[in-house]
N, C-alpha and C positions, 0 to 999 in steps of 0.2 A: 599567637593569633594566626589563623589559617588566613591564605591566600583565595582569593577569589577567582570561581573558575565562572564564564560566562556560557550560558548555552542559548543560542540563539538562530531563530525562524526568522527569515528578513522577509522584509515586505513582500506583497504581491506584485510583480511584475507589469510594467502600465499596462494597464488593458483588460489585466487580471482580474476578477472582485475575490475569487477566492482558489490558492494552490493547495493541493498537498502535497510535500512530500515526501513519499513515504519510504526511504531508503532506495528500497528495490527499483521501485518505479517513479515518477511524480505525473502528475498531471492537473488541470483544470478542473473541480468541482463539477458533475454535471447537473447534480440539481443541488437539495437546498441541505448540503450534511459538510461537514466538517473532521479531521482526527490530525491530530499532534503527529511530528516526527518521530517514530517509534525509537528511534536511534538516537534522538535527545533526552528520550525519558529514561532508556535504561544507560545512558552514559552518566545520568543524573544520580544511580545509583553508583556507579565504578567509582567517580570522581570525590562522594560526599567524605568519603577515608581523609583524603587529606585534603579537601577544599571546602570552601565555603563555598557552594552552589546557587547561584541564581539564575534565573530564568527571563528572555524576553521572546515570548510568542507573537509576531507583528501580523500574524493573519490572522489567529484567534484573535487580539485586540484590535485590528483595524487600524494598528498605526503605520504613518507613512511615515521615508526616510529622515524628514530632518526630526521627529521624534524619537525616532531609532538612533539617530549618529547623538543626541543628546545625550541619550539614559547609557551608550555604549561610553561615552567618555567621562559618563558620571559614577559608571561602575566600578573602572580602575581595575578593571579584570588583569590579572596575571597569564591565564588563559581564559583565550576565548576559543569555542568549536561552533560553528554554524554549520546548519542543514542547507543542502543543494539539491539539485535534481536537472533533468535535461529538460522540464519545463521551463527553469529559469537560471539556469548558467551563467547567460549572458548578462542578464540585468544582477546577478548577485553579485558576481566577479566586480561589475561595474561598481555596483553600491560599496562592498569591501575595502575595495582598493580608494576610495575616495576618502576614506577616515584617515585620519591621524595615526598611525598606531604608536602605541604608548611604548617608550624603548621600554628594552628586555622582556616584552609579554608575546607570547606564542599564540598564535592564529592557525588552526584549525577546519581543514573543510571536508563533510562527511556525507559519503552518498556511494551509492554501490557504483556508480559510473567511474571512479577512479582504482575500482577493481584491474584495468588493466592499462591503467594510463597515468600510476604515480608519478614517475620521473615529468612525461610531458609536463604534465600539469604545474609542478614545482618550476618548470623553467618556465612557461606561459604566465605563470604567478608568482612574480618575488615576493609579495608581502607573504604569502604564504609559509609558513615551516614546518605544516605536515599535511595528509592525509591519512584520512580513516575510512576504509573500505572493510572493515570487519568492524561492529560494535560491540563484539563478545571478544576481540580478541585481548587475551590476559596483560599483553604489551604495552598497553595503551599507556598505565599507569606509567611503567618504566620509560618509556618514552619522555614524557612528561617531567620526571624526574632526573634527564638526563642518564640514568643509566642503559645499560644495553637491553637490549630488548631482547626477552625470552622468546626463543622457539618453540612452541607447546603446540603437540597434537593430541585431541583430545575430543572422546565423542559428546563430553559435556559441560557447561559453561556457569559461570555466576555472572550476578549482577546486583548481589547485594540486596536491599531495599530502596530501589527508584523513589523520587519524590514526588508522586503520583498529585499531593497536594498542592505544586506548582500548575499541575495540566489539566486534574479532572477539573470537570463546570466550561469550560473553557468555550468561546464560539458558538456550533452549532452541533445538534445533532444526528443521530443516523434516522432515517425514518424506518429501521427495521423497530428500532424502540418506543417510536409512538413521539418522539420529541423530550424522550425522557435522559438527566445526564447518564454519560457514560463511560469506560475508561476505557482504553486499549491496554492490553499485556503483551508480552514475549515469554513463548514457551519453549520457541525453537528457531533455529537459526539456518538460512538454506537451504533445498529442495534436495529429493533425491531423484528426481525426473531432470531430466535436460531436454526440455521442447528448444527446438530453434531459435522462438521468439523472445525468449523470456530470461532475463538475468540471474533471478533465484536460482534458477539451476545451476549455472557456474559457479557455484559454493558448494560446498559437503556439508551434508544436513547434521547438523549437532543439536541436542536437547540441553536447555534449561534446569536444573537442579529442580524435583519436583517437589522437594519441601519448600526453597526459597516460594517455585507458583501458589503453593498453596497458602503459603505466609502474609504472600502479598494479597490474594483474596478477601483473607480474614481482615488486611489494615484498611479494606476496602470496603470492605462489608459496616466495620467500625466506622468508618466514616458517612454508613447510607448509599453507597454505592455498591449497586448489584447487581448491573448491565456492564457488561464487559465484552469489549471486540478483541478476541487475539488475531494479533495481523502476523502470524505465522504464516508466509507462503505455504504450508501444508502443514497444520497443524496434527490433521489425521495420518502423520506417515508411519507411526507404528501404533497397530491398534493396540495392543496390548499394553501402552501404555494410554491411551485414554482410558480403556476398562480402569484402571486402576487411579485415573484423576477422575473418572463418573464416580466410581464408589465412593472417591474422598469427599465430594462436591455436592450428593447427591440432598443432604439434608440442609443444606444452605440457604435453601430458595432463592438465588441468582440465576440471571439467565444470562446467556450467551451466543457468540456466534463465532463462526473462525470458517477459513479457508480447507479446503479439501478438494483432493482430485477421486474421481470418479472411481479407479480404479482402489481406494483405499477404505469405499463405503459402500462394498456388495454383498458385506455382510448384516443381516436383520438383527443378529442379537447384540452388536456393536452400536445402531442407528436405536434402539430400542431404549440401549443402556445412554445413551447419550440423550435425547429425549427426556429422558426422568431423570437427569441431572441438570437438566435448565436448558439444553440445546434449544433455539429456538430457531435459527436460520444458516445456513451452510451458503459460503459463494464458494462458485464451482467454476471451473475453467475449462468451458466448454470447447469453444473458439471457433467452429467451424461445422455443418452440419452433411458437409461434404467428405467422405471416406477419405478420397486421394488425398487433401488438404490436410489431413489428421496426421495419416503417416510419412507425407513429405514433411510435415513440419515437427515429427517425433513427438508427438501427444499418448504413444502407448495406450491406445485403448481407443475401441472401436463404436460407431451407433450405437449397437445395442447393449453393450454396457452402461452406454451414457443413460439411454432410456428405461435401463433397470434401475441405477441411482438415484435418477430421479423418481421414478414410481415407488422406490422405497422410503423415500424421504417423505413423499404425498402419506406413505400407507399410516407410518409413522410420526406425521404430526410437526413435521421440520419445514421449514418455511427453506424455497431455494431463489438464490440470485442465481442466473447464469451469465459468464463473462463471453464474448461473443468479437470476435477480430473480423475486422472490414479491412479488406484489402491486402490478405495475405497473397505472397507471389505463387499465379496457381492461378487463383481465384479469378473467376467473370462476372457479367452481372447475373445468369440463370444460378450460378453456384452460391453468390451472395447472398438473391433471393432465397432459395433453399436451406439457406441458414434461418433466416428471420422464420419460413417457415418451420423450422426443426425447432427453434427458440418459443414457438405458440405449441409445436405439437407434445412439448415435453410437460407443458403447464408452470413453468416458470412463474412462482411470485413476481420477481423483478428479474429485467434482464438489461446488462451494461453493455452495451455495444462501444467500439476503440477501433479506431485506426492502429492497423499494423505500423510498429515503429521500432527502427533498427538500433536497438539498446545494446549503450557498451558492452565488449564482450560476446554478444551472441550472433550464431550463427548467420541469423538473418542481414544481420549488420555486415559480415564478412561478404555474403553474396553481393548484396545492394552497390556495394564499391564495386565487386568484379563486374557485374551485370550492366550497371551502368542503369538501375531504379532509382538513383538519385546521387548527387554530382555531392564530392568529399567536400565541397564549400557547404551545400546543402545540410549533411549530415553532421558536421561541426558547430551547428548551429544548433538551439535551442526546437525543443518540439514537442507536442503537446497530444498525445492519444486520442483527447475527447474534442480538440479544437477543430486542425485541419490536416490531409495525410500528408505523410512526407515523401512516399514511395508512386512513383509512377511506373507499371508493369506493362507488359506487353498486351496481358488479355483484361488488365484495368487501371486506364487512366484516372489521373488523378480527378477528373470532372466528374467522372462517372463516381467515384470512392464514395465523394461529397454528396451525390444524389442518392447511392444508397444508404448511406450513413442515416441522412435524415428520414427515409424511407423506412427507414426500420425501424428508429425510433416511432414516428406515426403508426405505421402499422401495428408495431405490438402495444403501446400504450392507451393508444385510440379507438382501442375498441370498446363498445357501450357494455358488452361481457365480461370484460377486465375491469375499468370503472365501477361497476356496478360489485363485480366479486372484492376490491379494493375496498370501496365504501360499505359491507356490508365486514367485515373486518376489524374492521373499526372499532375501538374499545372506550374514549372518550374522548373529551373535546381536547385536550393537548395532540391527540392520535390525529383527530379531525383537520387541526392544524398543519399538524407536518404533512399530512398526506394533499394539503393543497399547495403547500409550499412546494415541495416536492412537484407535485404535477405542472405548477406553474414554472416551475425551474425549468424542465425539460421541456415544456409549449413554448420559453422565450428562444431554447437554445436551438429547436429543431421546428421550427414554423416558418 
């Protein structure tokens, strides 16, 4: 009989109603959508070899922790791996360390933030016996089994057959899909860009086995599921390999969405072929609408690229999110503004606006300490993108961050142009639904 591995999403953080987090990054829900730890579904495949796999998702279920410490001590787990994030550190560490743990079983915490801070980590947390800052890395297993863990470099990874049946249905969902379910996948692992801001880049981008993606499609499709979000930091980073997952994908009729940087979609017979393979929305990481802000903060690509992107993405029938940073160091409030405007003048389906936050690893993190944008007690502490900023800079304080934050939300959402092109969109009453959820999500958060 196989040993029990646990994978586990701990509650929301008081104050919370709903985290994600998603590896790379975590944050606060900003309106009315929901997605699984990417990094607990495909560890769900690595582990199933030799474990009996269970699952407790306490944000998609809404359980609080004395339900949690119940079903954890009722599981008898050999291993358990829970998801982290620097939205909730503090309160998971806290929840963690309050259980019992069961001797001889191995405790697990997994998040790209212990990318460069294993050792501390294990000495700030005894109950602790490892971290997992790579979800693809092949060691995992060996680890776990006590043997020595392999050194493997390698431009591409497996993950076996994830137990998508544990996560899809789950909570809530993206309002790119009308309120329809959905899955997340992994294609790839890592960015080949290194902006400042951003963790993904401090990895080396490696690809996913492209018969496993495809495999796992079809067990998807098998199940009625046909809306799929890959939370690939940069899904489009070799086009030549999407041309050859469009071709595969193109007769399926599933649609999809995934992450791309601008620079990797200014080609029309790429956006074309993607499009008639189910593409239906692209987030993009704009971040700023300000030139200097771009190349201080290593974004590789300029205005007018970005405004080609996106006109091709209009020409071609692709719905675009753009991702938009408040309060990058640099940044004023004429340049802030200027952003909001560059975010209406591109034509943005949806646009996410985030406070700048100095994530493990990245540069910007390295500054904020020297600079003195916010005090090492500050930046040890838990922080939330969509909540409130954590950096105070010379040419924008943190009061000001907070007024344009909200300002930009109002501004882009609020217009009776927007609204009106939203609701004429509109495909049915499930659509009808998410799209006031949704609206009502962001009028509680930024009113």
């Amino acid at each position: 009989m196989k040993e029990t591995a646990l994978l586990f999403n701990p509650p929301a953080p008081p104050g919370s109603q709903c985290v994600i987090r998603d590896f790379y990054c975590s944050f606060s829900s900003k309106a009315d959508y929901y997605w699984p730890p990417q990094d607990l579904l495909a560890l769900s495949g690595v582990l199933r070899e030799d474990y009996d796999v269970q699952v407790i998702d306490a944000v998609a279920s809404g359980l609080g922790p004395a339900a949690c410490r119940e079903m954890i001590q009722a599981s008898r787990a050999s291993v358990m791996i829970f998801a982290t994030g620097s939205v909730s550190l503090t309160a998971d560490m806290a929840f963690m360390g309050s259980i019992p743990k069961r001797e001889g079983s191995r405790w697990l915490a997994s998040a790209s933030l212990f990318h460069s801070a294993r050792e501390a980590t294990l000495r700030r947390y005894p109950f602790l016996d490892d971290v997992i800052s790579d979800f693809t890395d092949p060691s995992i297993l060996d680890r776990l089994r006590g043997k020595e863990a392999r050194k493997v470099v390698a431009a591409e990874f497996s993950l076996g057959r994830p137990l998508y049946e544990h996560f899809i249905g789950r909570g809530k969902s993206l309002p790119f899909f009308g309120g329809a379910f959905f899955s997340i996948m992994t294609s790839s692992f890592g960015c080949e860009f290194s902006c400042g801001f951003c963790t993904a880049g401090t990895y080396r981008i490696k690809f996913r086995d492209m018969k496993e993606v495809l495999e796992d499609i079809g067990y998807l499709k098998s199940r009625g599921v046909g809306k799929i979000f890959f939370v690939d930091p940069l899904f489009t980073a070799d086009p030549q390999r999407v041309l050859r997952f469009c071709d595969a994908v193109r007769d399926l009729k599933m649609e999809w969405i995934c992450n791309a940087h601008v620079d990797t979609i200014q080609d029309e017979a790429l956006l074309c072929a993607m499009e008639a393979a189910g593409c239906r929305v692209l987030l993009i990481g704009v971040e700023s609408g300000d030139e200097d802000l771009l190349k201080r903060w290593g974004k590789r690509t300029d205005v007018g690229r970005i405004k080609k992107a996106f006109a091709l993405c209009r020409k071609h029938r692709i719905a675009t999110l753009g991702y938009f940073i408040i309060g990058l160091p640099g940044e004023d409030r004429e340049s802030s503004r200027k952003t909001v405007r560059f975010a209406k003048e591109l034509r943005c389906d949806y646009a996410s606006f985030g406070y700048a936050t100095p994530d493990e690893g990245t540069r910007l993190r390295k500054e904020a300490l020297e600079k003195g944008w916010c005090s090492p007690s500050e930046i040890s502490r838990d922080f939330d993108s969509s909540q409130a900023p954590v950096l105070g800079t010379e040419t924008l304080p943190r009061e000001e961050a907070v007024q344009l934050f909200q300002e930009a939300y109002r501004s882009f959402y609020f217009r009776p142009g927007y609204i009106l092109s939203a609701l004429l969109k509109v495909r049915s009453l499930t659509g009808l639904g998410a799209l006031f959820r949704t609206g009502r999500a962001i009028l509680k958060k930024n009113i």
